[in-house]
N, C-alpha and C positions, 0 to 999 in steps of 0.2 A: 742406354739405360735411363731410366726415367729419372727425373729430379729426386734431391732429397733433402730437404730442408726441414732442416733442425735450429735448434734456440740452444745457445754455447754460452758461458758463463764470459766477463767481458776480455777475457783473456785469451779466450778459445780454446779452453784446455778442454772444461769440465762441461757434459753433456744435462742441458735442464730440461725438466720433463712437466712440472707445475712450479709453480709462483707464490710461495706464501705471503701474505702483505698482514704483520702483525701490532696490536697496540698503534693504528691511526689517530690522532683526532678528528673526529666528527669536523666537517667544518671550514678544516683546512687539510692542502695537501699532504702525504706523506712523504719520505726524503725518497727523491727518484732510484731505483737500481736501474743497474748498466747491463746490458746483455750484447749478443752478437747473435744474426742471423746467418746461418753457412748453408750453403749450398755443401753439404755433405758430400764427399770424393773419396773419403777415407776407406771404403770398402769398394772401391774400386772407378771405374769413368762412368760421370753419370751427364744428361742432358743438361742444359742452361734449364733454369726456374724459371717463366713468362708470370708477371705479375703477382710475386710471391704474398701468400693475404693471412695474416695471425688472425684466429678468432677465438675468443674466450670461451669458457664453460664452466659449470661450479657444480654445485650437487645440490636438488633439491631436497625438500623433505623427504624422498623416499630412499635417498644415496643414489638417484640418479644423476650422472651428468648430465646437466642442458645448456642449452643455449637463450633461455631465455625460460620467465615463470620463478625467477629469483630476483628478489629486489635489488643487489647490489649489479645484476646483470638488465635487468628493466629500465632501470636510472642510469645505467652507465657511468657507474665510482671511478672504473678504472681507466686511465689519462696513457696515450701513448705517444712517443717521438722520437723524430730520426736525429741524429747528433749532428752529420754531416761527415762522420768519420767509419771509411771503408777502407776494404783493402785497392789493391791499384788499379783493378780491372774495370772497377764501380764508380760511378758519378751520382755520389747518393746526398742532395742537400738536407739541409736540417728543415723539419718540420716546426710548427706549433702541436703543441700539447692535443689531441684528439681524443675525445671520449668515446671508448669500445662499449658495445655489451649485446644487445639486444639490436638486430637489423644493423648492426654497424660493424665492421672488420677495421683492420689500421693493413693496408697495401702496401708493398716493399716496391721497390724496383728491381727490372729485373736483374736474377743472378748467374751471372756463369760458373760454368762447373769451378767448386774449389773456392769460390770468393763470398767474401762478405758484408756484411752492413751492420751499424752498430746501432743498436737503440735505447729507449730509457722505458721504464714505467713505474706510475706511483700509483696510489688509490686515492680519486680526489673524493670522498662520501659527505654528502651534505649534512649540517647539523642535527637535523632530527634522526639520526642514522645511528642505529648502534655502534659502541669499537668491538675491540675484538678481531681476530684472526679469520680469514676468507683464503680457500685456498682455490689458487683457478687453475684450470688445468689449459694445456695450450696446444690447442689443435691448427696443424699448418697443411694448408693446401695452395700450391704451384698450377698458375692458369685458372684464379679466381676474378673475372673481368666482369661477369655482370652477377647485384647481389639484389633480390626482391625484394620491395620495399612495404609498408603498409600500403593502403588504399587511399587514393586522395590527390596524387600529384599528376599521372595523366588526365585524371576525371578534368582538373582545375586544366588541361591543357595548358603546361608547366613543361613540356619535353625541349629538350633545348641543351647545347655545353653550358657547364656550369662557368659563371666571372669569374666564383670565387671571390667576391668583391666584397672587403669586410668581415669576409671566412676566420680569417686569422689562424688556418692548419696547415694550409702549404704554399708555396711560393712555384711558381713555372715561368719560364719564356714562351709569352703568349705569341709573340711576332719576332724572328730573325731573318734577315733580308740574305745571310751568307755568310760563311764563317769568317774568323778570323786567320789573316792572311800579311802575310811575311809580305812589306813596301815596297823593298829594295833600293829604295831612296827617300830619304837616309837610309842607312842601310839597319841602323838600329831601333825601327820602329817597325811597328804592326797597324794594320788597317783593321778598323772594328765595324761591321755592320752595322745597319739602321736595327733599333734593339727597342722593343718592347715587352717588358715584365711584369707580374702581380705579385709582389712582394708577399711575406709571411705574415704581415701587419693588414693584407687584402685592400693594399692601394694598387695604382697602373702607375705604370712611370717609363718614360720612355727616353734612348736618347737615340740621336744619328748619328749617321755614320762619321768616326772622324779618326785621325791616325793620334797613335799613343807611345811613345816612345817609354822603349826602355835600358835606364840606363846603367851604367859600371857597377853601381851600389849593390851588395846584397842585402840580406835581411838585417845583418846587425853595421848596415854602415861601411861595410868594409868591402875597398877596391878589388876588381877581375885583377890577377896575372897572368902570365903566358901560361895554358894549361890548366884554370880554371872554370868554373863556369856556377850559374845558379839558376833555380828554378822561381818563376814569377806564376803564381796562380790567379787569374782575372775572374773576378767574380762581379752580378750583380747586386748593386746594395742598394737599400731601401730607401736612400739620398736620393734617386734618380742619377747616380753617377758610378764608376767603374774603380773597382779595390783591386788591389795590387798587393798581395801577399807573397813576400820573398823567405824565400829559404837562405839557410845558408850557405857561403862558397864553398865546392871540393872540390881535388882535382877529377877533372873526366876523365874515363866514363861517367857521369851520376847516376844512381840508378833512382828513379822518380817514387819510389815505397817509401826508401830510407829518407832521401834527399827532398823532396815535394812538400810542402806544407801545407796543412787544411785548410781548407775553404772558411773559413769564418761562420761563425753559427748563424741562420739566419739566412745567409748570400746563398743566389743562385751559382753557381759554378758557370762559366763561360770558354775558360781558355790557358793550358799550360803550357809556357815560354820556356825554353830552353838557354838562355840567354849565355854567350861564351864571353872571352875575353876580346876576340877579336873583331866585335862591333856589327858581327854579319848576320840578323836573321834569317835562317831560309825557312823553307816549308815545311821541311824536316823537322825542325825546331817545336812545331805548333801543334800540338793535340787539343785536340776540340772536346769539352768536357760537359756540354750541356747537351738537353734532349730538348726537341721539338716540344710545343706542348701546345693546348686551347687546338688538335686538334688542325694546325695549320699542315697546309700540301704545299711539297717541293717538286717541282717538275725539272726536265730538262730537254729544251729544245729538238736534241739529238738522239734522246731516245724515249721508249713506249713507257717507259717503269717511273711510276709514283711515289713518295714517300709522302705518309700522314702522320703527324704526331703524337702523341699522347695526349691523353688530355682525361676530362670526364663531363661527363652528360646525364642526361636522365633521360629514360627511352621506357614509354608502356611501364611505367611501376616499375623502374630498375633503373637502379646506377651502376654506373657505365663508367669501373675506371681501368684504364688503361696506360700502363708504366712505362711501354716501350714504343719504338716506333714501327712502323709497317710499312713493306712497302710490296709491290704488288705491280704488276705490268698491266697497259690497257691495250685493246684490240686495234688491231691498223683501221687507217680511216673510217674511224667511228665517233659518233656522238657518245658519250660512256655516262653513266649516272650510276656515282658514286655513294653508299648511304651505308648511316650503320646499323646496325639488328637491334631487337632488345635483347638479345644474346652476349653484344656487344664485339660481335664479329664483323667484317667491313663484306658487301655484294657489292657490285659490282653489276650492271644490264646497262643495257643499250637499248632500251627500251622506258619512258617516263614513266610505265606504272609500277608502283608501289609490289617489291617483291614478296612483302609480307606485311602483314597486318604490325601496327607499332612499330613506326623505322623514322629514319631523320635522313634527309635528304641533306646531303655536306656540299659535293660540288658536280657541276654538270665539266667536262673535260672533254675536247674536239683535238682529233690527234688526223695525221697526214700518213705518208706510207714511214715515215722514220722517226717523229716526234710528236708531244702534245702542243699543239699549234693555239690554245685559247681556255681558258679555263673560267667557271663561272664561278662564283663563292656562293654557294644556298646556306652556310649555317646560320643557326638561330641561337643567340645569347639567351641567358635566363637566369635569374641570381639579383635577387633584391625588386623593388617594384620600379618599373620599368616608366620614363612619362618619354614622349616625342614630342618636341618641339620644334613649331614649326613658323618660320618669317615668311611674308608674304608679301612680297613687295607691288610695286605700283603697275597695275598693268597695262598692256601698251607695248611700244618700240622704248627699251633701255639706250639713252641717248645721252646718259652721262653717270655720275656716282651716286648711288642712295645709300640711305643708311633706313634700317629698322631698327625699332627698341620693340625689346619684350621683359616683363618682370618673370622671377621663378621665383612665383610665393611659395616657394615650398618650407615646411618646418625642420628639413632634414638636407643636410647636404647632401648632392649626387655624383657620380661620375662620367662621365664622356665615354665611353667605350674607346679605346686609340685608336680599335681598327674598324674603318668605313664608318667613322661615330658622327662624319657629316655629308650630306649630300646637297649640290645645286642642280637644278632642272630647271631648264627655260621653255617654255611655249614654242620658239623658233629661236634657232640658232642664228637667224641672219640668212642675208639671199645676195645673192653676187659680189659677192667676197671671194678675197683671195689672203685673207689675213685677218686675223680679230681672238681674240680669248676676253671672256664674261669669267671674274676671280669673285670668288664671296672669302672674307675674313670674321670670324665669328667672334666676338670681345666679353671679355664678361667682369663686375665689380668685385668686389667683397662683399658686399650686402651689407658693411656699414660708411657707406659713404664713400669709400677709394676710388680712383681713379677705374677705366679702364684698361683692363691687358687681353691681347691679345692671346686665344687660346692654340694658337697655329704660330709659332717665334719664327719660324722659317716659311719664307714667303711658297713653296715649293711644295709644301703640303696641303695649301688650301685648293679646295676645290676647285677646278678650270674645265668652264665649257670652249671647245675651241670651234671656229668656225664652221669647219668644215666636220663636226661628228654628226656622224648618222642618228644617233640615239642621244640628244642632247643633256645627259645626265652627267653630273661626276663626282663621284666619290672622294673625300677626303683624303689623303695620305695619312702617317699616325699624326697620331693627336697630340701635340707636344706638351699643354697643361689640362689635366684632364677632369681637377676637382672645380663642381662648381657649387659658390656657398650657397644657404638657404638665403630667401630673400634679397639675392644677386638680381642685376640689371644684368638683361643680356644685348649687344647689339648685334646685327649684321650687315657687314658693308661690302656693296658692292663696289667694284675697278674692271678697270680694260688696261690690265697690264701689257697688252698688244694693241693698238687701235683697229678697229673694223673699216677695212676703205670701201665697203657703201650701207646696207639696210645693216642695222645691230639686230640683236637677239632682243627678246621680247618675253613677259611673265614670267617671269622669273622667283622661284620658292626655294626656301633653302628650309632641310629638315636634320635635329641634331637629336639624336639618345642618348637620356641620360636615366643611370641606374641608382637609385633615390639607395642610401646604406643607412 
């Protein structure tokens, strides 16, 4: 049975049909109301909701509903946002405030039959804006992924996944290296992926991987005993560092509804710990609460099937957002090229031309007779004005350390993209060798006077040409500091963290993106 989603009052009793928003001030917002999104069940089994998308309507001068041709829907008065409180089935973080009306929907994630998500909205109408009562009526459609845009954003060739950067409406994990994963030594900690995020603030922030224990304590302090246990919720937060929300102790069973506690407004959701009395996590313990997102791909060795993430894009005059992930099998040893529609659906050929007119090419994938054996990354960023910067060092045979300076007169601080946000290429890699790696480290000031820091803390993510690569390029690992200020010094330095025992590598450029906010 098909989806059915409906708008429930915040309690989920009472069934809303429109929205009245009465007595505003002009100017500033009004006091948010609470609602709930259901995948409606109640008349019997219905389908999961894929990309469930709210879209406003009002009534023009003629008593028709529109979607647009009404000033408070042309301006976009009305402000929407996810609280970050669902029921258990859902991993739904909190948004910033987004303005609906005209060309713009507010997208849910997706819902399973029976479950929910909870929202707010106010009416934010600018000063010159009459008050007064608007009543909006509230039209929901299940499997709205791509929404047509005005004219102007292919033309400017602008197709690209959005950063998001600076956005300040939603927060995703742009990069996860693996889930979180029960140590077994100690036996009271967890292993947390290499982690990559764009807060709801539309900054990047990353950390690596590193174990986290957790311990006896529950939420209010108080000691595990034999036959107790509490829930730990690991969320991404906007420090660049990992929140630990405990519930409190009961004895087990817990059931994670009752017992679980929310994600903190704001945080990315990553990880819920079961944590017992007897010091043991296993795997069992660990549900993974976060979605793929920016549109990254998960492969596995051992078999043909992909997963791509969520993310959003703009493709041909449409944005392209998609809530859930995808996954999809490629063909035995084949070349596969991977892209998405302006439909916002993924194809799949084996073939490099273009299967439709308006598409983005994501990633080209080379599979054997049982797994993806190589994968290319094609996506293209987009989100804010974009500068490439680029060192160029001394050319010749690299025969010892250099260093470049570059300034970024820019008026406007930028950011590094974390992933592939720098690259080294040399001319030659060197000639009869059997050992040698060319590292470039990229440093950047404050822009008023400070010292230099390093934008890579961990020597392991800066770029490494090694001696014996065929294609002497190499991409960055993430990007561990990723703001750079306006009228910052930038350096580049090169090392041979391995020695080359005869000819070195030679012209050598290192090129960094940065997305000006």
């Amino acid at each position: 049975m098909a989806p059915n989603i409906q708008v429930y009052t915040s309690d989920g009793v009472t069934l809303v049909t429109s929205i009245a928003i009465t007595g505003n001030s002009p100017g500033s917002p009004s006091s948010p109301l609470t609602y709930r999104l259901v995948n409606d069940d109640s008349g019997g089994s219905v389908d999961t909701a894929p990309s469930p998308a709210l879209i406003l309507r009002a009534e023009d001068e003629g008593g028709d509903l529109v979607t647009e041709g009404v000033r408070a829907l042309d301006e976009r008065w009305i402000e929407v946002e996810t609280t970050g409180v669902s029921s258990d089935a859902v991993t739904s973080p909190a948004t910033g405030w987004v303005p609906v009306g005209r060309n713009r929907w507010f997208n849910f994630v997706e819902l399973p039959e029976g479950e929910w998500v909870q929202f707010r909205i106010r009416d934010n109408r600018p000063g010159s804006a009459p008050s007064g009562e608007i009543v909006y009526d509230i039209a929901l459609e299940s499997g709205q992924i791509a929404q047509t845009l005005e004219l102007g954003h292919s033309e400017n060739y602008r197709d690209g996944i959005l950063t998001g950067l600076n956005d300040g409406t939603w927060g995703e994990a742009i990069y996860v290296s693996g889930d979180v994963t029960a140590q077994g030594s100690p036996d009271d900690t967890v292993q947390l992926p290499d982690l990559a995020w764009r807060c709801i603030d539309g900054e990047p922030r990353v950390l690596l991987s590193d174990a986290l224990t957790i311990d006896n304590l529950d939420g209010s302090a108080a000691a595990l005993i034999a036959g107790e246990a509490y829930y730990d919720v690991l969320s991404l937060a906007a420090d660049g560092t990992i929140t630990e929300t405990k519930g409190d102790k009961a004895t087990t069973p817990l059931d994670p509804l009752v017992d679980a506690p929310d994600v903190p407004s704001g945080e990315i959701p990553l990880a819920r710990v079961h944590r017992e009395f007897d010091d043991t996590i296993e795997s069992a313990d660990i549900v993974q609460l976060y979605t793929l997102g920016a549109y990254q791909m998960v492969t596995s060795g051992a078999s043909l099937n992909v997963t791509i993430g969520a993310g959003r894009a703009m493709v041909d005059n449409r944005l392209i957002r998609r809530t859930a992930e995808s996954v999809f099998a490629l063909s035995v040893s084949e070349t596969s090229y991977i892209w998405l529609l302006s439909s916002g659906s993924f194809s799949v050929t084996e073939d490099v031309s273009r299967p439709a007119a308006g598409v983005l090419l994501f990633y080209i994938a080379t599979t054997d007779g049982s797994g993806v054996t190589d994968v290319l990354d094609r996506r293209e960023w987009i989100g804010g004005e974009r500068v490439d910067v680029s060192f160029q060092f001394q050319q010749g045979t690299i025969a010892g350390t250099e260093d470049v300076f570059l300034h970024f007169g820019k008026s406007r601080a930028g950011y590094v993209w974390p992933i592939r946000g720098a690259s080294l290429a040399v001319g030659s890699n060197g000639s009869g060798n059997a050992a040698g790696q060319l590292r470039v480290d990229v440093l950047a000031t404050d822009g008023v006077g400070g010292a230099f820091t390093t934008i890579f803390t961990t020597a392991a993510q800066r770029p490494t040409v090694v001696y014996n690569d065929t294609e002497p390029v190499a991409y960055s690992g993430l990007t561990e500091v990723c703001k750079i200020e306006p009228g910052a010094r930038l350096e580049a330095q090169l090392s041979f963290p391995v020695a080359y025992d005869s000819t070195g590598p030679s012209d050598a450029s290192v090129s960094l993106t940065v997305f000006l906010v």
